[in-house]
C-alpha positions as CSV (number, residue, x, y, z in Angstrom):
1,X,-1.6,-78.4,10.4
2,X,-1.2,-77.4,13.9
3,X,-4.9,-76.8,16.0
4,X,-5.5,-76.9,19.2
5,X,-8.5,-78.7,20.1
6,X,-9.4,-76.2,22.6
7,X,-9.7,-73.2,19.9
8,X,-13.0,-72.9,18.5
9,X,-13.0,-73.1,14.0
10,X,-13.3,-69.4,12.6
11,X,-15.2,-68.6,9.8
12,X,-15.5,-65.7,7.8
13,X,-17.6,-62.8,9.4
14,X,-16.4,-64.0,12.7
15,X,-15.3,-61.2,14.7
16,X,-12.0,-61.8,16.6
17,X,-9.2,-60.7,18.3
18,X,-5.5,-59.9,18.1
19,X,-3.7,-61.5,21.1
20,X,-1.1,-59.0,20.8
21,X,-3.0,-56.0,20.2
22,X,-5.8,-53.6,22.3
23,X,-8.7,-55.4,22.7
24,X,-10.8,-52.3,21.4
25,X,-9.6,-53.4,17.9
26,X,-11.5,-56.0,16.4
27,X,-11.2,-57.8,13.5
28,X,-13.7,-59.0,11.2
29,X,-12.3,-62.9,9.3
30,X,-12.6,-62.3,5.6
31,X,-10.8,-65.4,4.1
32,X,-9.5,-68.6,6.0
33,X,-6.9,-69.5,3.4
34,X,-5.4,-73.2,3.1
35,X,-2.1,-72.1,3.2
36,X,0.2,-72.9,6.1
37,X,2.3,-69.3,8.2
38,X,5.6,-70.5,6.8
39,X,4.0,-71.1,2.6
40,X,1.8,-67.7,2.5
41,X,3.8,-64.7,1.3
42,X,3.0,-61.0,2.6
43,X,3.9,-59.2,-0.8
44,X,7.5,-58.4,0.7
45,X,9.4,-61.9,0.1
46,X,8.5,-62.5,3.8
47,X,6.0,-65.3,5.2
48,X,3.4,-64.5,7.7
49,X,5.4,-67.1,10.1
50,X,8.7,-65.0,9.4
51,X,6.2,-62.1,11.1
52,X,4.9,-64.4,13.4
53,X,7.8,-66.6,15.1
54,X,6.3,-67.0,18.6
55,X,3.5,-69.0,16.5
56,X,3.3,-72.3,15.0
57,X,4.5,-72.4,11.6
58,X,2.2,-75.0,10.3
59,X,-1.0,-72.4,11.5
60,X,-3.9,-72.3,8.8
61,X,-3.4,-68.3,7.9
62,X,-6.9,-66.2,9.0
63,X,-7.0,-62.8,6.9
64,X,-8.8,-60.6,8.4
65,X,-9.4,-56.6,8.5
66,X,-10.1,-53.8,10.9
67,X,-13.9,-52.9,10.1
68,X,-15.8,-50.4,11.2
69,X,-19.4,-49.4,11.4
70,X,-18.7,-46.8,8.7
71,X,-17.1,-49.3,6.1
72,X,-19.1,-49.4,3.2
73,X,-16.9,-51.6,1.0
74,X,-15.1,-54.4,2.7
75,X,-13.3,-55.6,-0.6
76,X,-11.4,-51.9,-0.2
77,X,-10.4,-52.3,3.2
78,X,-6.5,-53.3,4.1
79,X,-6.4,-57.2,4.8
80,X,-3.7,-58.5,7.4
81,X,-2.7,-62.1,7.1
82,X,-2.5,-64.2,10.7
83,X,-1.6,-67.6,11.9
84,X,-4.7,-69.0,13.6
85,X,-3.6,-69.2,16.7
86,X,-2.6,-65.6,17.1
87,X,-6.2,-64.7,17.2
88,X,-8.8,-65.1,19.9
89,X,-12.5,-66.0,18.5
90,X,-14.6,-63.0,20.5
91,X,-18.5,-62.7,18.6
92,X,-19.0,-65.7,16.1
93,X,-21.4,-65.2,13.1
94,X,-22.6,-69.2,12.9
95,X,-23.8,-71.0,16.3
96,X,-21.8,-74.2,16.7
97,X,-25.8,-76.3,16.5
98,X,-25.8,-78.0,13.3
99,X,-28.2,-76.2,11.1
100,X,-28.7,-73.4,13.0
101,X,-27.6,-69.8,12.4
């Protein structure tokens, strides 16, 4: 799978960014799914590397959602499907130290 030694690993509860979006839209990682862009479906027949072309289609897929400090229920909010390399680590929830948190 394609990563770039230069992008930090995500990991869920990470808060990230959308390259192509407004930065006062972040997104909370929910899932890091093993699928590849071009194997995960979006529900519509489509892949999220169909979505995504200007991405590597061999990208680990990131789902992720737009949370805010009113959700109450993340399992009810609308998860979006990314390659990795579409989004920008911002506020990690882990420090990179082994064994510390």
């Amino acid at each position: 799978m394609s990563e770039s030694d230069d992008r930090p690993p995500l990991h869920v509860g990470d808060h990230v960014h959308d390259r192509e979006q407004d930065r006062d839209a972040p997104l909370v990682v929910v899932a890091m799914l093993a699928a590849r862009a071009d194997e995960h479906e979006c529900g519509d027949g489509a892949t999220v590397a169909n979505y995504n072309e200007e991405y590597p289609a061999d990208d680990r897929v990131v789902e992720a959602v737009f949370a805010q400090r009113t959700t109450v229920d993340i399992e009810r909010v609308q998860r979006y499907a990314y390659p990795r390399s579409r989004l920008r680590l911002e506020t990690p929830v882990h420090d990179d130290e082994e064994g510390e948190d």
